[in-house]
BALO-651695 format. One record per residue: y, x, z of N, C-alpha, C, CB in turn; residue in one letter. Coordinates in steps of 0.05 Angstrom, whole numbers, padded with zeros to 5 digits, always signed. Glycine has a CB too. Layout:
<drenvexs>
YXZYXZYXZYXZA ...
</drenvexs>
This chain:
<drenvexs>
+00857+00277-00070+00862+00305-00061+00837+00314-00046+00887+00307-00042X +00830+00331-00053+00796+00344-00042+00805+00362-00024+00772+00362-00068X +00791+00364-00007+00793+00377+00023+00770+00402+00029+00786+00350+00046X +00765+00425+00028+00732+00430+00041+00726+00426+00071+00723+00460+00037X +00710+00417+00067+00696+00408+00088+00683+00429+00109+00676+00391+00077X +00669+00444+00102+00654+00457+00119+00667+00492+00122+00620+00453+00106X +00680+00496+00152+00685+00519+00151+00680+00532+00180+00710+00522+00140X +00681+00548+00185+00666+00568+00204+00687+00559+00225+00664+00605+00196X +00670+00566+00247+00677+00539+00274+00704+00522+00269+00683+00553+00309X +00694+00507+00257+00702+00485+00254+00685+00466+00274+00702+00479+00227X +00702+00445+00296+00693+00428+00315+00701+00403+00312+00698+00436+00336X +00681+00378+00326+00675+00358+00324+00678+00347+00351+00654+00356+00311X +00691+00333+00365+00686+00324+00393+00684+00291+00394+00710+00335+00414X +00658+00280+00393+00654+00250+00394+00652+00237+00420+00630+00243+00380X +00665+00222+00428+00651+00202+00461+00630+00184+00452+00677+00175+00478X +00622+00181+00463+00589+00168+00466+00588+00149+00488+00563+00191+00473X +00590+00130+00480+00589+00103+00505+00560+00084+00507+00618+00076+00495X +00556+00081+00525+00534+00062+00532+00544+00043+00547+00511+00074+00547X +00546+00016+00541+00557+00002+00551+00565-00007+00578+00550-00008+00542X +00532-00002+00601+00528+00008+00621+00531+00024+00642+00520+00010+00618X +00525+00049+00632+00523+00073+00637+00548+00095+00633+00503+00079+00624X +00569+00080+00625+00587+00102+00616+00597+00121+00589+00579+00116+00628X +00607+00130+00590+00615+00151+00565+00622+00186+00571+00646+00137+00553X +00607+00202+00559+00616+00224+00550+00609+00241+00524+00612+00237+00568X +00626+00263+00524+00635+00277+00502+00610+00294+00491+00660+00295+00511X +00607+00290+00468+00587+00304+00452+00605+00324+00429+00566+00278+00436X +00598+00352+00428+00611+00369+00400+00593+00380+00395+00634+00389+00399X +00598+00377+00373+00591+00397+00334+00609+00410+00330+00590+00379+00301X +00593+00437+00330+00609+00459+00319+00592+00467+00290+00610+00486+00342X +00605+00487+00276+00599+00502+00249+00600+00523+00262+00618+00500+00221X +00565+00543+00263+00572+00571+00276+00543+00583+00254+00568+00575+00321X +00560+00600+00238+00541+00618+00222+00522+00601+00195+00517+00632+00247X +00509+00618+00192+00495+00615+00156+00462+00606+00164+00495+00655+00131X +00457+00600+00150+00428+00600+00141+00417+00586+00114+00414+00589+00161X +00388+00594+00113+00380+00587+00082+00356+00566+00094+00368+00619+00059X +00351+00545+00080+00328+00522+00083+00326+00525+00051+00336+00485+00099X +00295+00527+00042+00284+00522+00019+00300+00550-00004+00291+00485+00013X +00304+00535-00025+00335+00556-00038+00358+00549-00035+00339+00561-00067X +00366+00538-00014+00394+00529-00005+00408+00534+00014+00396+00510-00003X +00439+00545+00015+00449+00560+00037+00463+00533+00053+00472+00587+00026X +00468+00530+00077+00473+00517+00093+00488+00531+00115+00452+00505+00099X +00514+00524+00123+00516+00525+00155+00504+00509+00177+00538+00522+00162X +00499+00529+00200+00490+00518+00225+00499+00502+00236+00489+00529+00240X +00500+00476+00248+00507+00464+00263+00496+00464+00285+00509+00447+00255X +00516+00466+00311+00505+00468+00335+00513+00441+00357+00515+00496+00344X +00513+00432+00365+00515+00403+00392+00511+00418+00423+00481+00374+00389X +00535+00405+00434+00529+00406+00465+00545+00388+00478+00534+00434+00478X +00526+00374+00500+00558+00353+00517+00555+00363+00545+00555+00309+00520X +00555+00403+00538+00575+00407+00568+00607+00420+00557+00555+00435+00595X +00620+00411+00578+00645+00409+00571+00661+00438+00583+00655+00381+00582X +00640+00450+00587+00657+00482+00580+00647+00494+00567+00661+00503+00598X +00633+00476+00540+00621+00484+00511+00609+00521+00512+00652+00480+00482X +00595+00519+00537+00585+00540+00533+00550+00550+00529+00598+00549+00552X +00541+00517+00530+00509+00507+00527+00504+00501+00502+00501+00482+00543X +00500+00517+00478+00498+00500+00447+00468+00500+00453+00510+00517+00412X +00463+00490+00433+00434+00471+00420+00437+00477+00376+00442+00420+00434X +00417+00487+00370+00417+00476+00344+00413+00453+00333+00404+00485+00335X +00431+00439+00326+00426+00406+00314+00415+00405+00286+00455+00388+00313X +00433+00413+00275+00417+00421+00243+00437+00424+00233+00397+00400+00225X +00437+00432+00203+00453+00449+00179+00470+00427+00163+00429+00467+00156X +00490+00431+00148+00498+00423+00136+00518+00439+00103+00506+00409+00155X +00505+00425+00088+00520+00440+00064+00545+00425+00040+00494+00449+00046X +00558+00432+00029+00569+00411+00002+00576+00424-00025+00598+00395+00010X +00573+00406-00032+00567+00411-00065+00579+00386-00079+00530+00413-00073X +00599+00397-00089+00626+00376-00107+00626+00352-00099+00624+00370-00140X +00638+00353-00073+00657+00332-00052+00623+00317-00046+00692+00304-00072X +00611+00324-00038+00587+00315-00022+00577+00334-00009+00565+00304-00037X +00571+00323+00020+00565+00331+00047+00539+00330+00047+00577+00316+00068X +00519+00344+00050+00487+00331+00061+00488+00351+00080+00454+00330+00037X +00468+00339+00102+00463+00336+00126+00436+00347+00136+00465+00310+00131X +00422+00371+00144+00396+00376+00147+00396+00371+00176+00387+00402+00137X +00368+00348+00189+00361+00353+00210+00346+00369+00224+00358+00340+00213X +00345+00382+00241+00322+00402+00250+00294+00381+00257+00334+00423+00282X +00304+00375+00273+00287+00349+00284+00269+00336+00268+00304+00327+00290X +00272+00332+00241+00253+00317+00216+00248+00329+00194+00264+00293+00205X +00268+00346+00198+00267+00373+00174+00262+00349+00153+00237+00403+00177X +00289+00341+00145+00296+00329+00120+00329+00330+00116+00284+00300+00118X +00335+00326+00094+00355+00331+00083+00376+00306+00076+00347+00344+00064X +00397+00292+00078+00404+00269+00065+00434+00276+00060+00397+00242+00083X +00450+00256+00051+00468+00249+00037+00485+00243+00064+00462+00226+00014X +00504+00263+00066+00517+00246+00094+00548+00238+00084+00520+00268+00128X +00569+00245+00065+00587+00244+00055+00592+00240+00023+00595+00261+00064X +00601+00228+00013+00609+00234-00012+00640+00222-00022+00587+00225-00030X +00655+00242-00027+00682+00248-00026+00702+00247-00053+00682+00273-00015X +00677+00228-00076+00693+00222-00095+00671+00203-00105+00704+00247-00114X +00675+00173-00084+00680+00156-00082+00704+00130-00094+00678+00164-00068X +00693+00113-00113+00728+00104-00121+00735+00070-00102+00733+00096-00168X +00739+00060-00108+00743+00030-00095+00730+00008-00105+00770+00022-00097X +00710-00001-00088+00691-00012-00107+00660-00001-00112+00705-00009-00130X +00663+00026-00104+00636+00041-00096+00617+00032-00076+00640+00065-00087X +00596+00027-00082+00577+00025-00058+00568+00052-00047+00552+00010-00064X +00569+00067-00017+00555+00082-00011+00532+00077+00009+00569+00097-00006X +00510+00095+00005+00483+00092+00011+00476+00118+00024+00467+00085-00014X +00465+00110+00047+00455+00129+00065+00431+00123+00074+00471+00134+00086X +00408+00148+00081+00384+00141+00095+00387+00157+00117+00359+00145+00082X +00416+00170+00126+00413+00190+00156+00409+00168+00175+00442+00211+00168X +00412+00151+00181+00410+00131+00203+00379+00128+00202+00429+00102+00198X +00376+00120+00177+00339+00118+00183+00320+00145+00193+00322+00109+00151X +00335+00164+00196+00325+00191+00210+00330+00183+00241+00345+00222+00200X +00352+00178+00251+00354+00180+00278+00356+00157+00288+00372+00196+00286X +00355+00128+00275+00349+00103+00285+00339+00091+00274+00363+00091+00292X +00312+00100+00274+00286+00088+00265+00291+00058+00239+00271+00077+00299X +00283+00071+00221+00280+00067+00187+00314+00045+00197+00238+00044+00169X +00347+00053+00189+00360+00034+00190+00380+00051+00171+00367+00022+00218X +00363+00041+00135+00388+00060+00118+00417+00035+00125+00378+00065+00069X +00436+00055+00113+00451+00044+00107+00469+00029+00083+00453+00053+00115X +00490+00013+00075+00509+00008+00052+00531-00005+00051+00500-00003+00037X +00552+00004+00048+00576-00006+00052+00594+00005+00028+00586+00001+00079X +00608-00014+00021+00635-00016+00005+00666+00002+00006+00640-00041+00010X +00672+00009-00018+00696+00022-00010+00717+00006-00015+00700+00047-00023X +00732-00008+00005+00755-00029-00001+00775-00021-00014+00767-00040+00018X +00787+00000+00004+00816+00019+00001+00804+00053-00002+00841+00015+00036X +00828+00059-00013+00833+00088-00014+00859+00094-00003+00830+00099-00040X +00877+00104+00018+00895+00107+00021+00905+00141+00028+00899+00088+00035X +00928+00142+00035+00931+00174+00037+00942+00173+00073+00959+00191+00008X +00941+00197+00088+00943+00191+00122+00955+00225+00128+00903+00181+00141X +00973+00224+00143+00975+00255+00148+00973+00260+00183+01007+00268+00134X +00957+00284+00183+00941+00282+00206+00963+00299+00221+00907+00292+00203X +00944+00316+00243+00963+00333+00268+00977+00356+00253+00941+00350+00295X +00963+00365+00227+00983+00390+00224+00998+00384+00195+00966+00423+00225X +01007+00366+00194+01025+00358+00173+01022+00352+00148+01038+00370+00171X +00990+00359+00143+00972+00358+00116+00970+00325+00116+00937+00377+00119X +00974+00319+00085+00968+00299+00074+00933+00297+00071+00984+00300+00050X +00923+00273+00087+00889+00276+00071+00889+00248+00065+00856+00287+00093X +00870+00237+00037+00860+00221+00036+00843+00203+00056+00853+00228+00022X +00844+00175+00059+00824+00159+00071+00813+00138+00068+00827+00156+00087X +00783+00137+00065+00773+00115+00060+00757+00091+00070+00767+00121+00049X +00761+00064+00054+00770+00048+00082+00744+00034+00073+00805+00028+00086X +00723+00022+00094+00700+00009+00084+00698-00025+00091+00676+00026+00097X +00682-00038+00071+00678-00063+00079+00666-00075+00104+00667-00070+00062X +00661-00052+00120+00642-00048+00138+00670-00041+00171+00617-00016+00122X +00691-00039+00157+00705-00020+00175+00705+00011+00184+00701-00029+00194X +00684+00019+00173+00691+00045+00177+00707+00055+00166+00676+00058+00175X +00717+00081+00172+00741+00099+00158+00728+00125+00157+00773+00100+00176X +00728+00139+00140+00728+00175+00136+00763+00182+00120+00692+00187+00107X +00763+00209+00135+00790+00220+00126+00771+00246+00108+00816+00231+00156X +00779+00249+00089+00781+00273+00076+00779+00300+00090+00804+00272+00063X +00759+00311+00097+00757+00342+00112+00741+00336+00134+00787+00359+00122X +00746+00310+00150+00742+00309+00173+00716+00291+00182+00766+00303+00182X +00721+00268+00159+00685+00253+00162+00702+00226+00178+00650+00278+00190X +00677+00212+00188+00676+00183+00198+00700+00184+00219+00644+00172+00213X +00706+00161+00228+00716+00167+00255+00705+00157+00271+00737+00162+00262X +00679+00148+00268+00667+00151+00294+00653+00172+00287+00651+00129+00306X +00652+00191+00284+00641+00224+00285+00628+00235+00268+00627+00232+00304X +00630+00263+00267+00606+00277+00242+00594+00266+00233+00587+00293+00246X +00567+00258+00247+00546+00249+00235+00531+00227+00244+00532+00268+00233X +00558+00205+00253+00552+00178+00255+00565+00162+00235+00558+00169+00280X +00563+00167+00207+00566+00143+00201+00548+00120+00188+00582+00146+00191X +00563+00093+00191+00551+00071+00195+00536+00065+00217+00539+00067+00176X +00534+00080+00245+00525+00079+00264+00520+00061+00284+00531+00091+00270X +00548+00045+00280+00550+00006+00285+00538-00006+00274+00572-00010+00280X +00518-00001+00246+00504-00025+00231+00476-00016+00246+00504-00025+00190X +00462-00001+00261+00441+00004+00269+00437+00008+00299+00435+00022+00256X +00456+00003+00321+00450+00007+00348+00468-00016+00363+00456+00039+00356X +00471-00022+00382+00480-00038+00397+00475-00026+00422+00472-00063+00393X +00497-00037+00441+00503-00035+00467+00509+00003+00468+00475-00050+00489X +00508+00016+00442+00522+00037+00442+00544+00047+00418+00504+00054+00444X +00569+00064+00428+00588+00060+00414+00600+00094+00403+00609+00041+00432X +00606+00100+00385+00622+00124+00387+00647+00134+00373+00607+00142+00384X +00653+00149+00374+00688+00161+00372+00687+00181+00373+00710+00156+00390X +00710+00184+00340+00721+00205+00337+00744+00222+00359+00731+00200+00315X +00735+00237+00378+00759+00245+00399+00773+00266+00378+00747+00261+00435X +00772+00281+00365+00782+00300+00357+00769+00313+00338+00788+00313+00373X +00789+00331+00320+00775+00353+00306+00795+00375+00305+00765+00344+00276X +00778+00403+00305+00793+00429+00292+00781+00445+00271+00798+00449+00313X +00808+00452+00267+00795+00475+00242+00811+00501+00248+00801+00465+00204X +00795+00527+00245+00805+00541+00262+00824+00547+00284+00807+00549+00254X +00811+00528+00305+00816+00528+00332+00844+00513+00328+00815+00558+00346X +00853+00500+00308+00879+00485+00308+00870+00460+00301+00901+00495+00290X +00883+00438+00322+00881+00415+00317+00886+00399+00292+00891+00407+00333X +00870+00383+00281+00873+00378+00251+00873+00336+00252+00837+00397+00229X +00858+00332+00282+00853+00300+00285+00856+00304+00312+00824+00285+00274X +00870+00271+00320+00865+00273+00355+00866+00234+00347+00902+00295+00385X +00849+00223+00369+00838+00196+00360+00865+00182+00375+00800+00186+00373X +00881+00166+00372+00894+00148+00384+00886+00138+00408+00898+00132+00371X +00856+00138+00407+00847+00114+00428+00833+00125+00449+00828+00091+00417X +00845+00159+00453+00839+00180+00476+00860+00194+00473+00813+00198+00476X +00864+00207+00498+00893+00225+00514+00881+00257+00508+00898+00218+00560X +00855+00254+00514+00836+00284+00508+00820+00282+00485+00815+00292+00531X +00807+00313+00481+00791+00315+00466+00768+00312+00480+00794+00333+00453X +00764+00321+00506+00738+00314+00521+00739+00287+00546+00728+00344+00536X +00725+00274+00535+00718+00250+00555+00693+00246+00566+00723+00225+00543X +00698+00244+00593+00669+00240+00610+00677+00228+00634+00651+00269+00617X +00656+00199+00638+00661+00183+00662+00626+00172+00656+00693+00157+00662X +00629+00161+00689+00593+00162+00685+00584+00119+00688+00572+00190+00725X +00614+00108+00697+00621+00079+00692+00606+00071+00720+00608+00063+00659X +00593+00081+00740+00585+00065+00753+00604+00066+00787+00554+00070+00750X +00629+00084+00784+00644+00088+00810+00659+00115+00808+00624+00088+00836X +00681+00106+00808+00699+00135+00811+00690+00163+00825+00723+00128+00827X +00671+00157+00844+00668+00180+00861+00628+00191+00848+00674+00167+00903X +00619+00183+00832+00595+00183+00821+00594+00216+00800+00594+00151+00802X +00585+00225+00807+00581+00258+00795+00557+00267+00785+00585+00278+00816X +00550+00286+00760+00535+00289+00743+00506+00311+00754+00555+00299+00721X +00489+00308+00762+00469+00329+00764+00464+00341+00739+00445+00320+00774X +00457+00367+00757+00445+00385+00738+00417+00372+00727+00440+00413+00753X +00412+00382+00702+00386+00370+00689+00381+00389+00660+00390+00334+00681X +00357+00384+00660+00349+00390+00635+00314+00383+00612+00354+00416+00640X +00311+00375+00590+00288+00369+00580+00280+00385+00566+00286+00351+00569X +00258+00391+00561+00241+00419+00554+00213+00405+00548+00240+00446+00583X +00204+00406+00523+00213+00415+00502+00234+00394+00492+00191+00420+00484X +00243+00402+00464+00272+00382+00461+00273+00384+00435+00304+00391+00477X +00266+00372+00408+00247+00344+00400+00223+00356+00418+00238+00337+00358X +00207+00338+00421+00184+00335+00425+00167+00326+00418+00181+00331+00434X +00131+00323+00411+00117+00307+00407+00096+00292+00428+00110+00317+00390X +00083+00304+00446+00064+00294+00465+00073+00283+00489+00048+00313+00471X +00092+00306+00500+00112+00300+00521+00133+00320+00521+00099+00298+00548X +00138+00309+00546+00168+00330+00550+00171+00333+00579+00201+00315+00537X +00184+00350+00594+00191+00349+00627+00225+00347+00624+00179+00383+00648X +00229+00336+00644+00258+00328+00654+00248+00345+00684+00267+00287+00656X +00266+00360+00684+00279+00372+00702+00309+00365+00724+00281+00391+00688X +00318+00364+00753+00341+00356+00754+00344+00361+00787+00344+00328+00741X +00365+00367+00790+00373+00368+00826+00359+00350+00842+00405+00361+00833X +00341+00348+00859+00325+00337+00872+00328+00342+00902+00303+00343+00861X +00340+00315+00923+00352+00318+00947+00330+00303+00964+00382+00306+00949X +00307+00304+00978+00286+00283+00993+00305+00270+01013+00257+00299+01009X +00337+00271+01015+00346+00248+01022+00349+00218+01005+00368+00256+01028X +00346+00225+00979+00347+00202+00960+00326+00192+00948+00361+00208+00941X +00337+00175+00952+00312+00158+00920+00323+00159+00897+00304+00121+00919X +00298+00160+00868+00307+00155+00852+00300+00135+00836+00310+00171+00845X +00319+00129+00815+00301+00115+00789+00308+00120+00759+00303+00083+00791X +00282+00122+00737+00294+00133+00721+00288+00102+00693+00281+00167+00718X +00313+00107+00677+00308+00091+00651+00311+00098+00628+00321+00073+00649X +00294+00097+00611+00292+00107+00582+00299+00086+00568+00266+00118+00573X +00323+00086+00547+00333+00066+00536+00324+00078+00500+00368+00062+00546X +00315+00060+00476+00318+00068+00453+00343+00072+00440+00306+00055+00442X +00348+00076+00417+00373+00073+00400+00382+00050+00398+00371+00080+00376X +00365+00028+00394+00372-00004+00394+00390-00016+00426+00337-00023+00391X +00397+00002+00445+00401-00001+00462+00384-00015+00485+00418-00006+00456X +00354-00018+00477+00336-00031+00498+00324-00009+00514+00313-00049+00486X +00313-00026+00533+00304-00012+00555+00276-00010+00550+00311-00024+00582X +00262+00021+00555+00230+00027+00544+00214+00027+00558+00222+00048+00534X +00228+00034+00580+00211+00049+00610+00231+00048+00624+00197+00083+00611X +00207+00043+00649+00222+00044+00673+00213+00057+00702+00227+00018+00678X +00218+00075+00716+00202+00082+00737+00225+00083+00761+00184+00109+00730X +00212+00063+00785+00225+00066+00799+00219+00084+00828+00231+00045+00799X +00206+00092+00838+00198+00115+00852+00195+00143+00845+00179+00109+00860X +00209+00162+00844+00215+00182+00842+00219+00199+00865+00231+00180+00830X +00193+00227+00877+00191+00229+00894+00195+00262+00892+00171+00214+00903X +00206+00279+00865+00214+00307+00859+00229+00310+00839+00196+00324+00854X +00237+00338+00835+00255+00332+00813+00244+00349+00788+00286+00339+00820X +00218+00332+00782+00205+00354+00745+00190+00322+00750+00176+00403+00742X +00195+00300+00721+00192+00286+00712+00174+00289+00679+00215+00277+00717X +00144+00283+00680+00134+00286+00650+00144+00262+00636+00099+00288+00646X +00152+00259+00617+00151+00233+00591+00130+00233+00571+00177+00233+00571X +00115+00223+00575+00093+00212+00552+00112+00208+00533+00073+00184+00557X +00095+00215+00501+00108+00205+00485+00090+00188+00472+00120+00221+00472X +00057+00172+00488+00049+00162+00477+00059+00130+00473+00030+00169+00484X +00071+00123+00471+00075+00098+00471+00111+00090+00462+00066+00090+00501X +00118+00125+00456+00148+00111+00440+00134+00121+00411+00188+00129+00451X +00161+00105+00404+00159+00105+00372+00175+00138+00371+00181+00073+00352X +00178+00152+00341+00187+00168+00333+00225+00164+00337+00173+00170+00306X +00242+00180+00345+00278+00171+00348+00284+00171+00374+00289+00139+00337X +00307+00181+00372+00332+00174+00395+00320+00172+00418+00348+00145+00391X +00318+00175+00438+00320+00166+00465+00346+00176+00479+00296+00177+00478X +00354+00161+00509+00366+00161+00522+00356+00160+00555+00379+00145+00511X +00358+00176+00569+00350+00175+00599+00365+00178+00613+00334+00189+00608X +00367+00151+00637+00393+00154+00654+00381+00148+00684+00420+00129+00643X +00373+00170+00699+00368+00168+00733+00394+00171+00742+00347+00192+00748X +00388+00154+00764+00407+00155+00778+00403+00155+00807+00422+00137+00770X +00417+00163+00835+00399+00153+00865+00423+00141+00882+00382+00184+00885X +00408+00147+00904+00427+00129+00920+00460+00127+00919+00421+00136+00945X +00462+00156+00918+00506+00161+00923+00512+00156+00898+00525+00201+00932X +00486+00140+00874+00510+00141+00846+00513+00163+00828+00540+00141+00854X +00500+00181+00830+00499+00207+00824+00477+00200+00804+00493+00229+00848X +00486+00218+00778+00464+00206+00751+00461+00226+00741+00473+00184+00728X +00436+00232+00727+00427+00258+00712+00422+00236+00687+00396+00280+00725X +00437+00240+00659+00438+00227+00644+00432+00245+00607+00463+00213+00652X +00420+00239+00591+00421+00258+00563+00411+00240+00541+00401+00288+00563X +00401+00254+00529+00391+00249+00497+00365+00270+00497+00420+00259+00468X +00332+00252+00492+00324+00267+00476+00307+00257+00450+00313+00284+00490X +00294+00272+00429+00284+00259+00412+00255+00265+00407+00299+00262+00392X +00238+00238+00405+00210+00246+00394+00205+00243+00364+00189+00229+00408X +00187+00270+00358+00183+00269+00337+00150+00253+00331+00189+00297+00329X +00144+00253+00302+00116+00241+00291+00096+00258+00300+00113+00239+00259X 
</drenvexs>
């Protein structure tokens, strides 16, 4: 049973865990049109503030007979992120992971095909991988949009499908959350989020981190890769506008998590480009 996939805000709400550091809520929305090359695409937009009122352009996505591809802004390339007529026994092959975690295509097996009926009573197909992953029909991975196979390429980070809608009606809600938005920062119940922000956002040379800055505190900041290691480290922090060289990372993913004395963490995502 074929599903379409891509329709006007239509939303995505993934948790994002660092083993460390905590977990919160990342969404993908579908907002408006555009054209790359001779090909029409919707927008995809990302934000993990949770009165979804901060978007970001992430990149486009289009489909074409039960296949999903995926445009990044970030690499300005195009890949294969779904394909939805799949039989049992199929191998599927992806290179979006080698876009955002540095060269790690993917391949996994289709074990099962089964049928699942979600929040609003619709029957969808789902398919089940040798790998463990699952995609439902309409809705994609369950660990989110545009993570899949995301466990064969990162460690000490995890993510989840919290939810999906389609026009503003719930269509998925994950078992293994109460909400669609989750955010805890893992290091103390009473530990709260600064304001922050990176500019430019991909980047190539550098970038500034910006963030609430108290000369009662100290800080320290850590830049973790996709592989979940640690890149950098600075531990004296004496304002709050931080440069990042980008001479010395590789192209992908980053993660930056300061934190100071009361526990209080200015935490994100950004990405360097080539």
């Amino acid at each position: 049973m074929s599903q379409t996939f891509i329709q006007e805000d239509k939303a995505w709400n993934v948790v994002e865990c660092i083993n460390w550091s905590g977990c919160r809520t990342q969404t993908f929305k579908i907002m408006g049109d555009t054209t790359i090359g001779q090909r029409e695409y919707k927008k995809l937009y990302a934000t993990n503030d949770t009165t979804l009122s901060n978007w970001s352009k992430y990149g486009a996505i289009r489909e074409d007979e039960n296949k999903v591809y995926f445009y990044l802004f970030a690499s300005e390339t195009e890949v294969l992120l779904y394909d939805f007529d799949l039989n049992v026994g199929d191998n599927f092959i992806s290179t979006h992971n080698s876009i955002e975690y540095q060269v790690c295509p993917i391949e996994m097996e289709v074990t099962s095909i089964d049928t699942v009926t979600i929040e609003n009573g619709e029957q969808r197909q789902r398919f089940n991988f040798s790998d463990g992953e699952k995609w439902i029909s309409g809705i994609g991975s369950l660990y989110g949009l545009i993570y899949v196979g995301v466990h064969q390429c990162v460690i000490d980070m995890y993510y989840d499908l919290s939810c999906c809608h389609e026009n503003d009606e719930l269509v998925f809600q994950s078992p293994n959350f109460d909400n669609c938005l989750i955010n805890t920062v893992g290091l103390n119940e009473n530990s709260t989020q600064l304001n922050n922000s990176v500019y430019p956002n991909p980047f190539t040379q550098s970038t500034v981190l910006n963030f609430d800055y108290s000369r009662s505190q100290t800080y320290k900041l850590q830049i973790i890769n996709s592989a979940g290691q640690l890149v950098k480290k600075i531990n004296q922090i004496n304002c709050g506008k931080i440069e990042i060289s980008g001479n010395q990372l590789n192209s992908g993913i980053y993660f930056y998590i300061l934190t100071n004395d009361k526990n209080e963490i200015v935490s994100g995502k950004f990405i360097k480009k080539e």
